[in-house]
C-alpha positions as CSV (number, residue, x, y, z in Angstrom):
1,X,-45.9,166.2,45.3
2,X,-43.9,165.5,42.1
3,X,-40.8,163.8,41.5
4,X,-38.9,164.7,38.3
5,X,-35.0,164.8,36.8
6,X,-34.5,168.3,35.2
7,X,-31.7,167.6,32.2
8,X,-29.3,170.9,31.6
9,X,-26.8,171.0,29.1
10,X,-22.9,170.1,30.2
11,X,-20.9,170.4,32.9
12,X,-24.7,170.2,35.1
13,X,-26.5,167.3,33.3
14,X,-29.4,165.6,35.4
15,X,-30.5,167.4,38.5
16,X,-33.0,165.4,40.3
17,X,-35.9,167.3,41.7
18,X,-38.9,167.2,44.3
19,X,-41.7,169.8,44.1
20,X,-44.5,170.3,46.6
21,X,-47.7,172.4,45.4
22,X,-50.4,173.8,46.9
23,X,-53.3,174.1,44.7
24,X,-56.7,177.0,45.1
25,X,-59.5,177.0,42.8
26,X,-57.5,174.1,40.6
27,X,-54.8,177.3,40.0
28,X,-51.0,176.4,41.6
29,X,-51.0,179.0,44.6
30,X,-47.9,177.9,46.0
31,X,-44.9,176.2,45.0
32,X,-41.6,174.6,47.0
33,X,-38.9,172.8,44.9
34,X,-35.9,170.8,46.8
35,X,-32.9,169.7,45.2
36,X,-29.6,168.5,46.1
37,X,-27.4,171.9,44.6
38,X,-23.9,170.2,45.1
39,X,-24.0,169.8,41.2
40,X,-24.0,173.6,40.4
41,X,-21.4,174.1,43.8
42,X,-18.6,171.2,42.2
43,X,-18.9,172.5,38.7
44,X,-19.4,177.0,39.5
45,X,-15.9,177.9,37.8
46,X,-17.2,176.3,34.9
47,X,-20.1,177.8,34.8
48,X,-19.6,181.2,35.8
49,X,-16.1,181.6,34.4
50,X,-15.7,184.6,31.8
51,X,-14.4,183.6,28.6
């Protein structure tokens, strides 16, 4: 399990992140990420707005 902040350009910013992976033959065989999405839900006009 790893613990990480992803940084995206403005309005997002930092997006903390947890990622749980399952490993066979040392090769990532599975992978589950959980973050808190409210950031990219408060700021969606901005972001998808067509300009």
């Amino acid at each position: 399990m790893l613990v990480y902040d992803f940084t995206f350009p403005k309005p997002i910013g930092k997006l903390r992140a947890a990622v749980l992976m399952e490993f066979k033959e040392q090769l990532i065989s599975k992978i589950e990420l959980f973050y808190d999405g409210r950031p990219f839900e408060e700021k969606k006009e901005e972001i998808f707005s067509q300009k």
